[in-house]
C-alpha positions in Angstrom: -16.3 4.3 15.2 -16.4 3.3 18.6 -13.1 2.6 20.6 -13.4 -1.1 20.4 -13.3 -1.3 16.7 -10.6 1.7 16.3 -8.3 -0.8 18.7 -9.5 -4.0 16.8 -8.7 -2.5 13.2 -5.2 -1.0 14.6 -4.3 -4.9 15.6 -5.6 -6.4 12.8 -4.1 -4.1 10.7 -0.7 -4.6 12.4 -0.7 -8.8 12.3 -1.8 -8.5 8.7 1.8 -6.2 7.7 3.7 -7.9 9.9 2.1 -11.2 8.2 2.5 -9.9 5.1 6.0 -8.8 5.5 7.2 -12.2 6.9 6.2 -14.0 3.5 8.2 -11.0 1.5 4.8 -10.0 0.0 5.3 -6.2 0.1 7.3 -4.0 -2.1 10.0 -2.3 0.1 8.1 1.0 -1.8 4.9 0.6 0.0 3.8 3.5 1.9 0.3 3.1 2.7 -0.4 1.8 6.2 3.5 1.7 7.2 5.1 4.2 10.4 6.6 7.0 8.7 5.7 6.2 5.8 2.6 8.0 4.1 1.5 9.7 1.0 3.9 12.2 1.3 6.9 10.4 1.6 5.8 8.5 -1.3 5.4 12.0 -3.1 9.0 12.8 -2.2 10.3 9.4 -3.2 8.3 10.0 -6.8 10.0 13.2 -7.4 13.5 12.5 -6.5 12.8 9.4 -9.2 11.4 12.1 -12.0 13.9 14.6 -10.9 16.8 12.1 -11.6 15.2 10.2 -14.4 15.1 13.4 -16.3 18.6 14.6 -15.0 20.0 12.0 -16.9 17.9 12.6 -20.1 15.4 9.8 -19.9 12.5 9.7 -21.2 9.6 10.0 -18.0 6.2 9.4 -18.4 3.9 9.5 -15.1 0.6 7.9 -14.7 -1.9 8.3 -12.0 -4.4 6.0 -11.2 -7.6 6.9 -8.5 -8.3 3.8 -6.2 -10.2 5.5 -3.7 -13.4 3.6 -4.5 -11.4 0.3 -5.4 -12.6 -1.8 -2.2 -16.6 -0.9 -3.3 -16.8 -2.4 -6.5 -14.0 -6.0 -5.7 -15.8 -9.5 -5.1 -15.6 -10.3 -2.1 -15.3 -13.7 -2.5 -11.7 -13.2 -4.9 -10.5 -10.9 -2.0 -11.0 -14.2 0.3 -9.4 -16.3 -1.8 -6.5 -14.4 -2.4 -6.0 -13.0 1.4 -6.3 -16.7 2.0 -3.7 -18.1 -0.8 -1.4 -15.6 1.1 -2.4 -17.5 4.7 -4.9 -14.9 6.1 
């Protein structure tokens, strides 16, 4: 990817959050696409949350879930309404 579109994405990227953020849309546990914040703090978190859960004798059940290929298979035209239902 060309410099142009790396800077483009990083400040598109950035007025979407902060966007996003200002209407209280994002779970305070999102990790993805956040400053310190990435899939291995969201490992960490997940653990100390089984670790405890199970301390404390309850009953944990974990469930992972692949989205890598989510974005190649959504209508486009539902992603544009939503994005825009939420002012984008």
């Amino acid at each position: 990817m060309c410099v142009i579109s790396k800077v483009m994405k990083r400040i598109m990227s950035r007025k979407v959050c902060d966007h996003l953020r200002l209407i209280n849309i994002l779970s305070p546990d999102q990790h993805g696409f956040f400053s310190k914040r990435s899939t291995c703090t969201n490992l960490l978190k997940c653990y100390n949350d089984w670790l405890l859960s199970i301390q404390s004798r309850k009953q944990t059940t974990v469930i992972y879930v692949n989205f890598s290929k989510a974005f190649d298979v959504v209508s486009h035209a539902k992603l544009f309404t939503r994005l825009h239902s939420y002012g984008i």
